[in-house]
N, C-alpha and C positions, 0 to 999 in steps of 0.2 A: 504494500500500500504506500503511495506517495504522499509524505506526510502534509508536503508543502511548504516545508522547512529549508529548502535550500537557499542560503544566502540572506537570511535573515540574520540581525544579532541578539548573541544569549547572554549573558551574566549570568551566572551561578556562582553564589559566594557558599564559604562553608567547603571548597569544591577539591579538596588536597587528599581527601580518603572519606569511605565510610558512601553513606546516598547521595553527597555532595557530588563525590567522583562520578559515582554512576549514573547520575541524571547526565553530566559533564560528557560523558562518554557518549547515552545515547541521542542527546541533541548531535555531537558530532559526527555521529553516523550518518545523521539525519543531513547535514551539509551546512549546519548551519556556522556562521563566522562569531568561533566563539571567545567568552573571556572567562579566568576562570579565578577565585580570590580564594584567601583567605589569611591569618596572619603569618605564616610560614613559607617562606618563598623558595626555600633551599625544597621545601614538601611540594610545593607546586610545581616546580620545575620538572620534577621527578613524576608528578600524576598527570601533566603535558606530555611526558613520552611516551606515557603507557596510553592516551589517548589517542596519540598521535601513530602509536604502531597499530589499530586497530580501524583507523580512520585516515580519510586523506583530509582531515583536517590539524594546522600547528594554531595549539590554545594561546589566547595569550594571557602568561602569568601574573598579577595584580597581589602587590601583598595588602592587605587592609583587616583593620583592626573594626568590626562592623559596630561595635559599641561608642565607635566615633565617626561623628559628622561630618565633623570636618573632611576624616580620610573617605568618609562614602563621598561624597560630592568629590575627592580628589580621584578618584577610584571610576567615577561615571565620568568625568571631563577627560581621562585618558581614555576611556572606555569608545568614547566618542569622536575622540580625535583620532585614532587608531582604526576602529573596524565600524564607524560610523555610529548612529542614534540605536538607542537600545530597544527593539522589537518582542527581547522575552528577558525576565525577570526571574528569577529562581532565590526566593526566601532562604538562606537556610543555615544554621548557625546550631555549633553545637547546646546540650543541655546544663541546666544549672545541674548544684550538685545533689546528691540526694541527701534526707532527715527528715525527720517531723518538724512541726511548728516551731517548737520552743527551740529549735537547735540554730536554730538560724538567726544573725543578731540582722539589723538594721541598713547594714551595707548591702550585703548578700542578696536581701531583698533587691536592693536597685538594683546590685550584678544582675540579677535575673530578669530583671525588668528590661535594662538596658540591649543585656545579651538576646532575647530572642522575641520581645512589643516593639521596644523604640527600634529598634536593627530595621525591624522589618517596617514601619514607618518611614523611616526616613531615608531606605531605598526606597520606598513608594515616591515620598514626595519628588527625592531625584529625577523620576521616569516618567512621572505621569503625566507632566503635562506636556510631554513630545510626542506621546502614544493617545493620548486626546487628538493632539495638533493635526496628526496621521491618520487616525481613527483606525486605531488596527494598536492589538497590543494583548500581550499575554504575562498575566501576574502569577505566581503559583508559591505558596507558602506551604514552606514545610512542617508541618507542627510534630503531633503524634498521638497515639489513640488516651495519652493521658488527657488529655483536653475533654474528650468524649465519656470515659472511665475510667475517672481518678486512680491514679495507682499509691499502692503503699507505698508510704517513704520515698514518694514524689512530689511536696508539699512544693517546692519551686515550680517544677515542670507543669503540676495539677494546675497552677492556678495563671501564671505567666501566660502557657500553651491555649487556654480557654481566652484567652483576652484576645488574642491573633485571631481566634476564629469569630470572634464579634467583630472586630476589622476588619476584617476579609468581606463578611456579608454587607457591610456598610459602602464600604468601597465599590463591593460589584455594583452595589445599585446605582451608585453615583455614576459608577464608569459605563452603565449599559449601553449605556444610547450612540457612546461612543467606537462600540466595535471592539474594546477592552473587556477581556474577562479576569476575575480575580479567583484561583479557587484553593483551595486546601488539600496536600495530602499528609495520611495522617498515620506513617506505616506503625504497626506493631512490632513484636521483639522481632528484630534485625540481624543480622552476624553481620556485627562492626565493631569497632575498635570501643568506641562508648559503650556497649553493651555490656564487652567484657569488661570493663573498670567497673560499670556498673554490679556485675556479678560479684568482683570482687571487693564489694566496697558491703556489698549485704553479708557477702561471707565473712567478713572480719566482725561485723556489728552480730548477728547471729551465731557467729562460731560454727558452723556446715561449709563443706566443699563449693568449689565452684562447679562440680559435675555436676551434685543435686540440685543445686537454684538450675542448670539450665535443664534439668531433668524435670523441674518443678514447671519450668516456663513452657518445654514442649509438649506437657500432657496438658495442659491447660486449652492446648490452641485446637483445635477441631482435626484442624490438618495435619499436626502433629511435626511441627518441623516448624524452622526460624525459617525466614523471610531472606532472601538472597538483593540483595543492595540493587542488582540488575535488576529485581523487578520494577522496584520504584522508577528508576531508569527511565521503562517503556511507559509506564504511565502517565511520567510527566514529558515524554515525548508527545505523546496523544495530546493531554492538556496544551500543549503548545502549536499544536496545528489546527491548519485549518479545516479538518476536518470535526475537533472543538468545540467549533465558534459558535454554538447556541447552551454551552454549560460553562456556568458562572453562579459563582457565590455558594459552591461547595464545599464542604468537609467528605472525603473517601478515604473507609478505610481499607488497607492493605495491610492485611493482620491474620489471614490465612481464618478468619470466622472468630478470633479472639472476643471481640465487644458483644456482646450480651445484649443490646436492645434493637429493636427493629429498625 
């Protein structure tokens, strides 16, 4: 299927390993003239070649720290100058860290505020008003199904992740008329690198294996198996064409049947 993706521009921050990369991958499949960020550039340089031997597309590498403004606006005016006005948009930053309430003092809070509401805001603001101006344009925020069913000892995530998806529907509505869609994916437990810190950050607070927590995570999930990074990949390749273009102001999960409500 021709997505309709050739020769458009992508941004995908967050994009050095993990679903970042492989969304990053599958837009370059797709043809599109891509960029690709995150704070790590000696990391990006390195997840450029792996795209680049699978693609006849060379990424271009952006280091940005997305919890600054200042560098997103530094980050889209290269973006710009470079491979031209930016046509797709990819949210996506890693997660605060995990605890309950009282574990978390006053800062932490904004980290996480910062790291994955305002992040994702203020790439918005960057973009949006050139994909207005075009009337053509594609948002896609990465959350995760904590947003949807709060996870244990996700007090940041639970509640940060839930805010994006009330921005996201706000956004689409604004952006309709314009040929812009805003939507959300929201995958479930992953084989990424976060995952497994995650693993081992319950295994040290509970005292059990890291086998068991992901023994505990795949009987939970219908399908019985973690989530491979590629898939999100193709979904948000879908999300970005134009075959798309009449869904907007979604949350979908990709969680192999994990979420529990209809």
């Amino acid at each position: 299927m021709d997505l309709g993706l050739k020769g458009r521009v992508a941004l995908v921050t967050g994009a050095s390993a993990g679903i970042g990369k492989a969304i990053a991958s599958a837009l370059a499949v797709e043809g599109t003239r891509l960029a690709i960020a995150s704070r790590s550039l000696e990391k990006l340089k390195a997840a450029a070649a792996e795209i680049m031997a699978t693609s006849s597309v060379e990424p271009l590498p952006i280091r940005c720290d997305v919890t600054s403004e200042k560098q997103i606006e530094t980050m889209v005016r290269e973006v710009e100058l470079k491979l031209g006005q930016i046509d797709i948009l990819v949210c996506n930053a890693g997660g605060p860290p995990s605890g309950n309430f009282e574990s978390f003092s006053a800062d932490q809070w904004d980290g996480a505020y910062q790291l994955n509401l305002k992040s994702t805001v203020d790439l918005c603001r960057a973009v949006v008003p050139g994909m207005k101006a075009r009337k053509w344009g594609r948002i896609i925020n990465i959350t995760s199904i904590a947003a949807l069913q709060p996870a244990e000892n996700l007090m940041l995530s639970n509640t940060v992740r839930a805010g994006v998806h009330g921005f996201t529907k706000s956004l689409s509505n604004e952006l309709a008329p314009f040929s812009v869609t805003v939507n959300c994916i929201c995958p479930g437990y992953t084989a990424t690198e976060r995952l497994n810190e995650l693993a081992e950050q319950i295994s040290r607070v509970k005292r059990v294996t890291v086998e068991s927590i992901y023994s505990d995570w795949q009987s939970a999930i219908p399908m019985a198996r973690l989530a491979d990074p590629a898939e999100m990949g193709y979904l948000a390749a879908f999300l970005a064409s134009e075959k798309a273009s009449y869904m907007t102001g979604l949350a979908i999960n990709l969680d192999g049947g994990f979420v529990k409500s209809i």
